[in-house]
Each structure stands twice: as structure tokens, then as C-alpha cells.
N, C-alpha and C positions, 0 to 999 in steps of 0.2 A: 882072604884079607888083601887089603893092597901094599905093597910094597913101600915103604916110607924109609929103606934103611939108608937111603944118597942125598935126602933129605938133609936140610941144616935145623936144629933147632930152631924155633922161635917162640918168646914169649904172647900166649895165646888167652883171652879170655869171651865165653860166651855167657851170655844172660838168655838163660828160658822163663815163659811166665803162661801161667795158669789158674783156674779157678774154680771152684767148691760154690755148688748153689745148696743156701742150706733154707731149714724156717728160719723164722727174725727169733723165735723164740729159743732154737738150737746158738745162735749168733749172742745171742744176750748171754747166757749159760755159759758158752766160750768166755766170752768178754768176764764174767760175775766168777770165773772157773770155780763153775758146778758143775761138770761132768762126772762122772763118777768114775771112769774111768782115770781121770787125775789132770796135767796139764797139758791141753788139746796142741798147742802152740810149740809148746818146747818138745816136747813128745814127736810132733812131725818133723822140727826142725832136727831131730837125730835122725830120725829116719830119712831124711832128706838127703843129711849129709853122707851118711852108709851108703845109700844108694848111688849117689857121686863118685864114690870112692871104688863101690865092685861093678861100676857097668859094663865093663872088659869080662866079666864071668857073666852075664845076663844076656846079654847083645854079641852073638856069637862072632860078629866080623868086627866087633869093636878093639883096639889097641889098647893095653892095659899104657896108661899114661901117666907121669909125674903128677899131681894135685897139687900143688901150690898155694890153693887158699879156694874154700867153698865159704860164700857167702847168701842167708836166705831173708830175705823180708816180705813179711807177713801184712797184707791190707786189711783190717777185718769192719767190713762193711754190714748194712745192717741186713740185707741177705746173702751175705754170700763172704768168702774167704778167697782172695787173692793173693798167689804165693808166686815170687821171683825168687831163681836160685841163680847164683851168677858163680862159674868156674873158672877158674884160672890155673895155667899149666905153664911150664918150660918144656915143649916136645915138640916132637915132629911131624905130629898131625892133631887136629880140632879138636876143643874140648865141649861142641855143640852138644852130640848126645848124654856125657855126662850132664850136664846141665838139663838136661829133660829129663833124665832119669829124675834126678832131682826131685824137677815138680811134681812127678804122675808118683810118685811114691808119698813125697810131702804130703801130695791132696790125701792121695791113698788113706794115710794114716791116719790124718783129720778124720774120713767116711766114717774109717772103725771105731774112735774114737769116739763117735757122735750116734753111733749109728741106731742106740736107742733109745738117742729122745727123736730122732729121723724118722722112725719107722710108726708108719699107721697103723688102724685096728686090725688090720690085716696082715702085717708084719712084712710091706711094702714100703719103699721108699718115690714115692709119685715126685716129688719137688725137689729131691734130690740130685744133685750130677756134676761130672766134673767137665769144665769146659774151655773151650779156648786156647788149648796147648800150646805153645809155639816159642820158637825162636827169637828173641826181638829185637838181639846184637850179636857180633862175630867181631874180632879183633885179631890181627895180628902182628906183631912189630918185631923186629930186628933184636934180639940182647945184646945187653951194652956190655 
């Protein structure tokens, strides 16, 4: 791990974003919530947030850090599911990877979720994937 203990606090937030290629027919289902598994959405949005909360247990050089506020919003387009989770911390180093955690879990959940009206006569997922990961804000300022 690196060393942050000389460090001052600062109020820290990052936004990760991500996305889910599904059928339009998986997408509609979502939207109609007929999955049978229950609701696609709010369902990954816990999962989201868990995932936020333990990536200091998962990512072994990660710093267990204050959470402050995990926020997720959901795009749900007609193929595909785009997920931002935006994290917020008071510490003394980034809260980027939480927020990625975030997403690859969010999506994650969605997959499982969906995954059999997804799967072909084969019991393959050809049009399926999750894509796009990434970073797409860093913050950091001063406490008042």
C-alpha cells in the first residue's frame, strides 16, 4: 500500500461509467420489469453500492476509506444499459476505484439478472458484454 498517513484530508469525489450490451428485447423486459428474477435496476443499484463500500477487501492495495455518499444512475437505452456510480469520500487518498467497483459490479448484476432471456439456443451469450469502463471525473478540494 502507499503510505497516505502525512496526508491531509480532502473532500474527494469520483464518477465511473460503464455499460451492458443487451437484446432490445432483454431492454424492453427490464423497462416492462418482467424478469423473473425481480427488479433488474434496483437490484444492481445494491449491488453497486456493496461493492463501493468493500473495495478495500477486494482490491488488495486499496485503502479502506470513509464513503460519504454513493450515488448510481441508470441510462436504459434500447440496446444496452448505461450505469454511472459517482463516490464521495472525506480522506486521504481517491475514491476512483471505489467508483469502478461500482460499475463492473452494477453491470455485473444486471448480466445475472437478465441472463436468461440473454442466452441463445445454445446457452451462449453472442450480443452480450460489458463495455466501456472508465473513469470520467476526479475531484478534489480542500474541507471547509
Amino acid at each position: 500500500m502507499v503510505d497516505v498517513g502525512a496526508k491531509e484530508r480532502t473532500a474527494r469525489r469520483a464518477v465511473a461509467r460503464g455499460e451492458i450490451r443487451l437484446d432490445e428485447s432483454t431492454v424492453e423486459a427490464i423497462r416492462a420489469d418482467e424478469i423473473g428474477k425481480g427488479d433488474v435496476l434496483t437490484t444492481a443499484r445494491i449491488g453497486a453500492v456493496q461493492a463501493v463500500k468493500h473495495t478495500w477487501e477486494t482490491i488488495p492495495m486499496c485503502h479502506q476509506i470513509p464513503i460519504t455518499n454513493v450515488d448510481t444512475d441508470f441510462d436504459v437505452r434500447a440496446d444496452r444499459v448505461v450505469l454511472d456510480v459517482a463516490v464521495e469520500t472525506t480522506g486521504k487518498t481517491g475514491c476512483e476505484m471505489e467508483a469502478l467497483e461500482g460499475v463492473t459490479t452494477g453491470l455485473n448484476v444486471v448480466w445475472d439478472m437478465v441472463k436468461a432471456a440473454e442466452k441463445d439456443a445454445e446457452g451462449q451469450y453472442p450480443g452480450t458484454a460489458i463495455e466501456g469502463v472508465e473513469v470520467v471525473s476526479k475531484e478534489k478540494h480542500a474541507l471547509d
